[in-house]
C-alpha positions as CSV (number, residue, x, y, z in Angstrom):
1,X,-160.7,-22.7,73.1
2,X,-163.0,-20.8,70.2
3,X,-162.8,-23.1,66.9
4,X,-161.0,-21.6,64.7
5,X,-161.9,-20.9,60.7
6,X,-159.7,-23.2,59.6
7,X,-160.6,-26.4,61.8
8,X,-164.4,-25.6,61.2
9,X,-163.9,-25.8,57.4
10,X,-162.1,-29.1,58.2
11,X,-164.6,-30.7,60.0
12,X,-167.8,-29.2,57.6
13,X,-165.6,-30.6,54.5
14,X,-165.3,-34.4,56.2
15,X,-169.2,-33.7,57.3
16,X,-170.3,-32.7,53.7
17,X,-167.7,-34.9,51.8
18,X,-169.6,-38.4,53.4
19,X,-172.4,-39.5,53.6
20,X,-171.7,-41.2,56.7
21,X,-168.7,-40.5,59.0
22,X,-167.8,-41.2,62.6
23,X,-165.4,-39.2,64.4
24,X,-163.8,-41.5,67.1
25,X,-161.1,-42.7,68.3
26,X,-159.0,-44.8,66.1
27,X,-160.5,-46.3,62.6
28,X,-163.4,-48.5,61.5
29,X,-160.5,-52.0,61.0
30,X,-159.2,-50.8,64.5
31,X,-160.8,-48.7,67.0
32,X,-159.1,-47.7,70.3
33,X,-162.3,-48.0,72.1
34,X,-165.2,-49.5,73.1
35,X,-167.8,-46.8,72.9
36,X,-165.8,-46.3,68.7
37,X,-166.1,-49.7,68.9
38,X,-170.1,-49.9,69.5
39,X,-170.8,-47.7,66.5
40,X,-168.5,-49.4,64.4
41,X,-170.5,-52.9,64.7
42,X,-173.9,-51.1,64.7
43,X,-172.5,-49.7,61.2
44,X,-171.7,-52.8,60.2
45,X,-174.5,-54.6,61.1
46,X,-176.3,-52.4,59.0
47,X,-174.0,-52.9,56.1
48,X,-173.5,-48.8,55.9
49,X,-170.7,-47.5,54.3
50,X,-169.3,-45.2,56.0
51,X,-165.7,-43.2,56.3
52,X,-164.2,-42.9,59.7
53,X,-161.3,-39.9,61.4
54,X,-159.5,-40.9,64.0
55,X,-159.2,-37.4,66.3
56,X,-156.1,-39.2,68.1
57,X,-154.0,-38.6,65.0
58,X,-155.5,-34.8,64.8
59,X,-155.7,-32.6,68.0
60,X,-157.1,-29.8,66.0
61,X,-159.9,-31.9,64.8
62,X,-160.2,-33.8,68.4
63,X,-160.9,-30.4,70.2
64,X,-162.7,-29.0,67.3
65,X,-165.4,-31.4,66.9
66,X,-166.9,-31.3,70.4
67,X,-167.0,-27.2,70.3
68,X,-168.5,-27.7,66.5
69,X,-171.6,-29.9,67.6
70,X,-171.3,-28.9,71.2
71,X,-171.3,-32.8,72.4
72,X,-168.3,-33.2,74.8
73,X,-167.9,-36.9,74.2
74,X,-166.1,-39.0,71.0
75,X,-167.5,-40.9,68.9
76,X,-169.9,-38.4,67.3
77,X,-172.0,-39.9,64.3
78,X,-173.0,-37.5,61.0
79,X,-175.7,-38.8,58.4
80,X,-176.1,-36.3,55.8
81,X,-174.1,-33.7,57.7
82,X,-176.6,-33.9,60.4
83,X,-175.3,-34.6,63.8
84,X,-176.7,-37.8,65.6
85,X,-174.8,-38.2,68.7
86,X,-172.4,-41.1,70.2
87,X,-172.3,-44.2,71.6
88,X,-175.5,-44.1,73.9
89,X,-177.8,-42.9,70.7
90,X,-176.8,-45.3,68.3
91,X,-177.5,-48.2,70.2
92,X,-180.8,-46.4,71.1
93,X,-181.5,-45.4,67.6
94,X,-180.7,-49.1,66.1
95,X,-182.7,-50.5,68.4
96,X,-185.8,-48.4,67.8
97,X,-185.1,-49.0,63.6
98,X,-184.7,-45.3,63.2
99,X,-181.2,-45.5,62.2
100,X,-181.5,-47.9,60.1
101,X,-184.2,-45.7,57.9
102,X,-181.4,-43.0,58.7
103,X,-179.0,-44.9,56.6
104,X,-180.7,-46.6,54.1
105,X,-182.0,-42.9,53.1
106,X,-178.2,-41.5,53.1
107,X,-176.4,-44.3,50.9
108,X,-179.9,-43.9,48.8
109,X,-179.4,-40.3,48.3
């Protein structure tokens, strides 16, 4: 499935409208997983704020996302419109400290 115009605009305007946001499944009060779940309580550990979509209430969006940053796997985590990854490289990336430079540079921008 090609992304379409209309769903890349979508994603690019939640991307460019946040300084954080996490694409998972479910929202950051209740995610409907464990790997949503991971970067939720990294995030919060960091004290981000951040804005969440949940792709189960959008199949455009769900499908979209994984052709847009061509990752195949939800969560997916943008600072600054730049992609970061999922589950597996924020709990790499909070561990190093990198991520939380990543943030604190965002919310201070």
């Amino acid at each position: 499935m090609a992304l379409s115009p209309d769903v890349q605009a979508r994603i690019e305007s939640l991307i460019h409208q946040n300084k954080i946001v996490v694409f998972m499944k479910g929202n950051k009060l209740m995610p409907q997983c464990g790997f949503s779940n991971n970067v939720v309580q990294i995030l919060n550990a960091l004290g981000a704020t951040y804005e969440t979509f949940d792709i189960l209430q959008d199949y455009e969006i769900r499908q979209g996302i994984k052709e847009y940053s061509n990752w195949p796997t939800i969560p997916q985590v943008y600072i600054n419109g730049e992609f970061l990854g999922g589950s597996d490289i924020m709990i790499e990336l909070y561990q190093s400290g990198e991520l939380a430079e990543k943030v604190a540079l965002a919310l201070a921008s």
